[in-house]
C-alpha positions in Angstrom: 10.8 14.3 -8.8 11.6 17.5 -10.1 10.2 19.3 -13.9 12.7 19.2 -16.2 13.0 19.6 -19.8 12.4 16.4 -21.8 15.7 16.0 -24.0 17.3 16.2 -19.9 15.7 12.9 -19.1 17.6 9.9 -19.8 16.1 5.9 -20.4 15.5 5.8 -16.3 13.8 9.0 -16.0 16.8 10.6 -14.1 17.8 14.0 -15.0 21.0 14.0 -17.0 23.3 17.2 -17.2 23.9 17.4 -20.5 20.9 16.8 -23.6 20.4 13.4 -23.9 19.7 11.8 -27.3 18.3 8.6 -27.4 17.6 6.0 -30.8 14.1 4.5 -31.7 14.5 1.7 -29.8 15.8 3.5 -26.5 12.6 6.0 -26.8 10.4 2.7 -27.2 11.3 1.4 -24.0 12.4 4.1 -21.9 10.4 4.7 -18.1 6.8 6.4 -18.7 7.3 9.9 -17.8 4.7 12.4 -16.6 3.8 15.7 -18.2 4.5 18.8 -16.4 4.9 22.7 -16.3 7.0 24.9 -15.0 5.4 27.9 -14.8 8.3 29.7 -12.7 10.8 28.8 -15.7 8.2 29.0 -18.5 8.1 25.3 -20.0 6.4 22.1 -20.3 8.6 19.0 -19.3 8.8 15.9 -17.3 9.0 14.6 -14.1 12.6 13.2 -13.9 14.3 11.6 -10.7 17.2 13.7 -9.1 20.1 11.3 -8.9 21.0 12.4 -5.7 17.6 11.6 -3.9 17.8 10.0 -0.9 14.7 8.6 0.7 14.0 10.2 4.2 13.0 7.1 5.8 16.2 5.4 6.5 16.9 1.9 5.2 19.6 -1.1 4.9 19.6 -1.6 9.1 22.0 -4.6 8.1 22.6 -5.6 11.9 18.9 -6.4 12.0 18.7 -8.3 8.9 17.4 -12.4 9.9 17.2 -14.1 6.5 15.4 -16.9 8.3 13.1 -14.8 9.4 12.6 -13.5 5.9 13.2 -16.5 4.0 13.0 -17.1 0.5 10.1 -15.1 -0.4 12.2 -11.5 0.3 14.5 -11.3 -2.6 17.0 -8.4 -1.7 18.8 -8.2 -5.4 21.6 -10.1 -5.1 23.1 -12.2 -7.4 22.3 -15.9 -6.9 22.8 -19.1 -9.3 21.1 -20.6 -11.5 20.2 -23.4 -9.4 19.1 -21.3 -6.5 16.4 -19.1 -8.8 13.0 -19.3 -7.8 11.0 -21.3 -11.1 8.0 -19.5 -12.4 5.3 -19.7 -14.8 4.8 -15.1 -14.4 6.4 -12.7 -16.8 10.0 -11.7 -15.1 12.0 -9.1 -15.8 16.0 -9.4 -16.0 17.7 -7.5 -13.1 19.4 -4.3 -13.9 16.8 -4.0 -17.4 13.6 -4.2 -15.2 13.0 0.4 -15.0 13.3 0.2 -18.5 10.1 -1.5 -19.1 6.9 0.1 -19.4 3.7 -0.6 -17.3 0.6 -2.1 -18.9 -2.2 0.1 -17.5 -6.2 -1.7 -17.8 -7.8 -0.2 -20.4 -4.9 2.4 -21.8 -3.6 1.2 -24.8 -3.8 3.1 -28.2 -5.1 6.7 -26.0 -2.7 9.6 -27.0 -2.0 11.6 -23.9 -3.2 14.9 -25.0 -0.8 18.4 -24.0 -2.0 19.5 -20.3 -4.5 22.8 -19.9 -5.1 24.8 -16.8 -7.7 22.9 -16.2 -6.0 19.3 -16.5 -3.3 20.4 -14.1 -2.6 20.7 -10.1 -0.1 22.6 -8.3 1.7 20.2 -6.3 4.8 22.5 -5.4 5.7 26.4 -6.0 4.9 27.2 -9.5 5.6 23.1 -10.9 2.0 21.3 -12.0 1.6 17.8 -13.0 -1.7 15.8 -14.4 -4.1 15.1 -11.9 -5.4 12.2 -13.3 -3.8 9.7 -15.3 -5.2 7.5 -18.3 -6.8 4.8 -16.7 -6.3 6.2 -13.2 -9.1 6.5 -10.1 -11.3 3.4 -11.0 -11.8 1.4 -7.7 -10.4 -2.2 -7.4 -8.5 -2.4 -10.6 -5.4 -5.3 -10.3 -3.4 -4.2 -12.8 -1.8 -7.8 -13.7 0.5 -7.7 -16.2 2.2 -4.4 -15.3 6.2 -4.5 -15.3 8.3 -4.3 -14.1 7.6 -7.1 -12.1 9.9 -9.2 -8.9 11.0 -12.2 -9.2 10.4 -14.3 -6.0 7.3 -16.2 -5.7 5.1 -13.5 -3.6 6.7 -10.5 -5.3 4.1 -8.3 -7.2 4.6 -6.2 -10.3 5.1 -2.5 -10.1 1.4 -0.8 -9.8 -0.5 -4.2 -9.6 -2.4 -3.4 -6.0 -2.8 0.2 -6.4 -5.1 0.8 -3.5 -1.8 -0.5 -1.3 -0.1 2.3 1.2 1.8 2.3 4.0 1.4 4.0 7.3 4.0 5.9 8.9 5.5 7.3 12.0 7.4 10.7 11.5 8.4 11.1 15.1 11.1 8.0 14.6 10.9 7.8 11.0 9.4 3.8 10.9 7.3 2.0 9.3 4.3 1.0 11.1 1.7 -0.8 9.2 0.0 -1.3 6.0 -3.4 0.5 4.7 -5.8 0.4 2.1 -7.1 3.3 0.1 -10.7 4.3 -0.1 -11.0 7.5 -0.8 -8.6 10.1 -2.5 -8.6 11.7 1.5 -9.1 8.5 3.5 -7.1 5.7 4.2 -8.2 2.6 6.5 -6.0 0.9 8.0 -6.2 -1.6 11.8 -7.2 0.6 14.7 -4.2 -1.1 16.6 -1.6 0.1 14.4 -2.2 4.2 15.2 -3.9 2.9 18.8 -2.8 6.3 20.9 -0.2 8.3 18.3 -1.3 12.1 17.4 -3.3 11.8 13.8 0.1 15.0 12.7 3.0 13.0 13.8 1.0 10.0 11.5 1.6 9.8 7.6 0.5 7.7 4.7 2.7 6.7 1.7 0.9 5.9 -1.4 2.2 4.5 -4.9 5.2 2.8 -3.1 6.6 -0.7 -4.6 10.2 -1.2 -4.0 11.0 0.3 -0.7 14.0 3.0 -0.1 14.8 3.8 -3.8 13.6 6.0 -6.4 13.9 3.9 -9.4 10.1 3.2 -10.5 8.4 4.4 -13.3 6.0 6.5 -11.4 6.7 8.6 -7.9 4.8 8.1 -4.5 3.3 10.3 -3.0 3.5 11.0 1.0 0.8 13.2 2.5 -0.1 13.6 6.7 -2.8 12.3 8.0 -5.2 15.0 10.0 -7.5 12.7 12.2 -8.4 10.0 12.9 -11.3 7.7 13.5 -11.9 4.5 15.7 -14.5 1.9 15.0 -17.1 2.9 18.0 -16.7 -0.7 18.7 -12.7 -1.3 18.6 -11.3 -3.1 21.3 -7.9 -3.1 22.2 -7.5 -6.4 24.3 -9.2 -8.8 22.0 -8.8 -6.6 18.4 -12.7 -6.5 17.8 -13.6 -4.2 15.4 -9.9 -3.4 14.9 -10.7 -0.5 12.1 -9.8 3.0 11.9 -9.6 5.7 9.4 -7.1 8.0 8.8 -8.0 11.6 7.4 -5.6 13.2 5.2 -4.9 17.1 4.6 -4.7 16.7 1.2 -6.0 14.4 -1.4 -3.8 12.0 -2.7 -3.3 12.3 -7.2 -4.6 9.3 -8.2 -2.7 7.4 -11.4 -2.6 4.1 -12.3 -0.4 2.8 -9.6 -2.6 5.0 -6.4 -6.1 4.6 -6.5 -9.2 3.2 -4.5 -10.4 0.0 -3.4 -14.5 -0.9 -4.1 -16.6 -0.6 -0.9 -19.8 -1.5 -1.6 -22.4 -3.2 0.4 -23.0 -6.1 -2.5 -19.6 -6.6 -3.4 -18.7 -7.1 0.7 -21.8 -10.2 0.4 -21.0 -11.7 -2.9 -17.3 -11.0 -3.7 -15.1 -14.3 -3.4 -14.0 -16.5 -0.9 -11.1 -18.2 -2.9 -9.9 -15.5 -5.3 -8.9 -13.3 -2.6 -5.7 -11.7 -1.6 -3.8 -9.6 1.0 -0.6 -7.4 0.3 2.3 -5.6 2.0 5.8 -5.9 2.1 6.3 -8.0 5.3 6.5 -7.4 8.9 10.7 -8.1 9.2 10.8 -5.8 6.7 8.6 -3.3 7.8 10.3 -3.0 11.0 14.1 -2.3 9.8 12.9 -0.9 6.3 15.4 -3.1 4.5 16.4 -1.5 1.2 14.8 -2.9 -2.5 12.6 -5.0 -0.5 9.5 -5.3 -2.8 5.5 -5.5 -2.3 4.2 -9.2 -1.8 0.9 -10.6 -2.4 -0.3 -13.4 -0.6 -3.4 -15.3 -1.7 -6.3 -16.3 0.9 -9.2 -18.8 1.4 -11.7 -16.7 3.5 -13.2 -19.4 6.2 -16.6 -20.0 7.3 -17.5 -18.5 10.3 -18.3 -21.8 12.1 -14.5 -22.8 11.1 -13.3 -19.5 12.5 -15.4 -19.8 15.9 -13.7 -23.3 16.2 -10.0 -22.6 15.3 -9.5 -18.9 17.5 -12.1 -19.1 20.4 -9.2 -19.2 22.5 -7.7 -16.0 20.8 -11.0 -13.8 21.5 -12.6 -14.0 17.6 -16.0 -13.0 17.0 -17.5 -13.2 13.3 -20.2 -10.6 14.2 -16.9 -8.3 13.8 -14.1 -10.6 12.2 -13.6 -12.8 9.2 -10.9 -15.8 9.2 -8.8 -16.9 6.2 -6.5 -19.3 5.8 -3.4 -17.9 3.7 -1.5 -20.0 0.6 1.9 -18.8 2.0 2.7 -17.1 5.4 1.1 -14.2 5.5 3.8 -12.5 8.1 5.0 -11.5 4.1 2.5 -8.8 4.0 1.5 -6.0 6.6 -1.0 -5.6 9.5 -3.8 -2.7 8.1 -3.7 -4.3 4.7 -7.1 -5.0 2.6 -8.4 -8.5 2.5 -8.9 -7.7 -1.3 -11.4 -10.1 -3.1 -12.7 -10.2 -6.4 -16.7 -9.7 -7.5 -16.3 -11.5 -10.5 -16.2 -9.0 -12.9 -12.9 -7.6 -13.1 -12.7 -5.6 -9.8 -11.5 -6.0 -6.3 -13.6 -5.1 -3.3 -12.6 -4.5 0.3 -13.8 -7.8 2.3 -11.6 -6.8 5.6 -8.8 -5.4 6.9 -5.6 -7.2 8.7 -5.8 -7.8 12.2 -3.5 -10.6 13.0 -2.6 -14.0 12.6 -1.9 -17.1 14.8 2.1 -17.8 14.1 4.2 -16.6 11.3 5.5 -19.2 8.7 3.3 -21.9 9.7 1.3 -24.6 8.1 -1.7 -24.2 10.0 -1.8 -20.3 10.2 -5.1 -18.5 10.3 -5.5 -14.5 9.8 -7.9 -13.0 11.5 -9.2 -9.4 9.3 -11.3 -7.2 11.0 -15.3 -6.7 9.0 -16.1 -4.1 6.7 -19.0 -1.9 8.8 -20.2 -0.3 5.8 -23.0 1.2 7.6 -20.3 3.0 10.1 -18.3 3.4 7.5 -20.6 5.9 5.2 -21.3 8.0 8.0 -17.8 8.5 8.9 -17.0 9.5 5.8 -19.9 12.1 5.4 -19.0 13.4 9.0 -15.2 13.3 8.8 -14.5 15.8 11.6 -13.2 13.4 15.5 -15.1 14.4 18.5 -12.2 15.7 21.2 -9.6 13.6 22.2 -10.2 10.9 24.7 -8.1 7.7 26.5 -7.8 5.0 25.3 -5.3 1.9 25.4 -2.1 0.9 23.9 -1.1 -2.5 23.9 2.3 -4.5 23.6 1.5 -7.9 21.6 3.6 -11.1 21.8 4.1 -13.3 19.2 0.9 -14.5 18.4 -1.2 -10.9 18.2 -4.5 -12.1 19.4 -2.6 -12.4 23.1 -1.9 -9.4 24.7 0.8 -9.0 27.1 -0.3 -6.1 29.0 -1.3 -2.5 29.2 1.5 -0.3 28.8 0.7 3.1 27.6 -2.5 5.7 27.6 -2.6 8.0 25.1 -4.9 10.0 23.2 -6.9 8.8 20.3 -9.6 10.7 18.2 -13.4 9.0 18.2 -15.4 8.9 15.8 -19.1 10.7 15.5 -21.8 9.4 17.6 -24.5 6.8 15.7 -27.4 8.4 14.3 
């Protein structure tokens, strides 16, 4: 994204090189745009898309692509007939028209967005600011439902709907490694597996992503490095207890109304749902060759009593003193590994009820995810005492198949630990 003048932003929010001049109906529906100064150039504009962006994670790995493995639920844009289109009761958006339509955010209709002051800006590059808080940005657990535009397979969310959602990264190889959830405009969680061993610097978190590889959304992401990291005191490697770790960042993420926080709270984590609950990401085929356009999935859960659990995974090491169990309303191999287990309190908000651990199968009928307990005890005091004790060993494990089974030990690494109980 880059400050440009307003009349130099088209209808998609990409700059134009010449003045663009658009009717009523074209400035109706254009992209939302964010305000801006350029204080190096000495104007106020917008942030506009270059045209010639490229994303630095590379995408479209077309020799890996398995369209069994990613079935139905991954729609990759193409043109299909009629008779092959998904049928749904959800607000859709007709291809090639769907950037032009403008996101519904909770509780910002009819508020004027108001000319930025010193004071409402943040310097984000040399001499460029931008808002640091959106209308309707930074309240914790908000599912923005009907924001557009919006995919149109069955598992496909809309632009901005989870906006706690991020994605972890590796810079070292440039992949994709897990999912995460924020909590905090510095913290991330995410499964303790996932960044098992890697150095916190070569890790880094994408927030405010949605369709992957492209820059065509109404609002930018934003990719910041993680600093350190924290285990769960309790994590443990071979049988994923406790599987929770946070990731520090070196600077606080802008939070809008598609990047913003998840609830934690010790009454939400006993009394939010067990039905209306849901897990996001954008798939684990997907993950792992970065295909591009691929979009962000939801997947709904049933979280399981814990007698149900103990029965159904004993053999795959579970324990509900650290663990919940849920059984997911489609194959939850859509969505990512370090997601939230996201579940409603009843009155209007999402709170964090786990994080994803593993599974049993992929794309079967009687698949169980395993998500790894909110310690909101531990929790607290890790995020009052941030700073990891020196680095220690710990394992890195190569998983089959089915998660839960680990093949064997095949790395030791380093990994940051986090502050001694009180």
């Amino acid at each position: 994204m880059n400050c440009t003048e307003y009349q130099y932003c088209d209808t998609k929010g990409v700059i134009s090189t010449t003045p663009v001049i658009l009717t009523k109906d074209q400035e109706l529906f254009r992209v939302p745009l964010t305000d801006c100064v350029d204080r190096k150039r000495g104007f106020q504009g917008k942030c506009c898309r270059d045209p010639n962006y490229v994303d630095p994670w590379p995408v479209g790995q077309l020799g890996q692509y398995n369209p069994q493995i990613l079935n139905a639920a991954f729609d990759d844009g193409s043109y299909r007939p009629e008779k092959y289109r998904t049928q749904q009761t959800v607000n859709t958006v007709i291809r090639g028209q769907s950037q032009l339509s403008r996101p519904i955010a909770s509780g910002a209709s009819n508020i004027n967005r108001q000319v930025l002051t010193t004071q409402q800006t943040q310097q984000i590059s040399n001499n460029v600011y931008v808002d640091k808080v959106a209308v309707g940005a930074g309240v914790c657990g908000t599912r923005h439902l009907n924001t557009q535009p919006r995919g149109a397979g069955p598992l496909d969310t809309g632009f901005g709907e989870f906006p706690w959602q991020a994605m972890v990264l590796l810079e070292t190889n440039r992949s994709l490694l897990c999912g995460g959830a924020i909590i905090e405009r510095d913290v991330v969680v995410t499964a303790a597996h996932c960044v098992s061993g890697l150095q916190p610097r070569t890790v880094m978190i994408k927030a405010g992503e949605w369709r992957l590889g492209v820059d065509e959304e109404p609002k930018t992401f934003q990719i910041v490095r993680v600093k350190a990291i924290t285990f769960h005191p309790a994590y443990n490697p071979t049988n994923l207890n406790s599987d929770v770790a946070l990731l520090h960042l070196e600077e606080k993420l802008r939070y809008d109304t598609h990047i913003g926080p998840i609830c934690i709270d010790d009454e939400y984590v006993t009394s939010a749902s067990t039905t209306d609950c849901v897990t996001t990401g954008w798939g684990k085929e997907v993950l792992r060759i970065n295909i591009q356009n691929a979009l962000m999935h939801s997947v709904g859960v049933q979280v399981l009593p814990d007698s149900d659990c103990q029965a159904a995974l004993s053999g795959y090491g579970f324990s509900s003193q650290t663990s919940v169990c849920a059984r997911p309303r489609a194959d939850s191999c859509e969505t990512d590994v370090g997601s939230a287990l996201a579940c409603s309190n009843g009155k209007g908000s999402y709170a964090l009820r786990g994080i994803y651990s593993t599974e049993t199968d992929c794309a079967s009928s009687n698949q169980i995810v395993t998500f790894a307990r909110v310690d909101t005890q531990w929790l607290r005091q890790a995020l009052s005492s941030p700073q990891p004790q020196p680095t220690q060993t710990v394992q890195t494990i190569h998983y089959d198949s089915q998660p839960n089974n680990p093949q064997q030990v095949i790395t030791q690494g380093p990994a940051y630990l986090p502050p001694h109980r009180k």
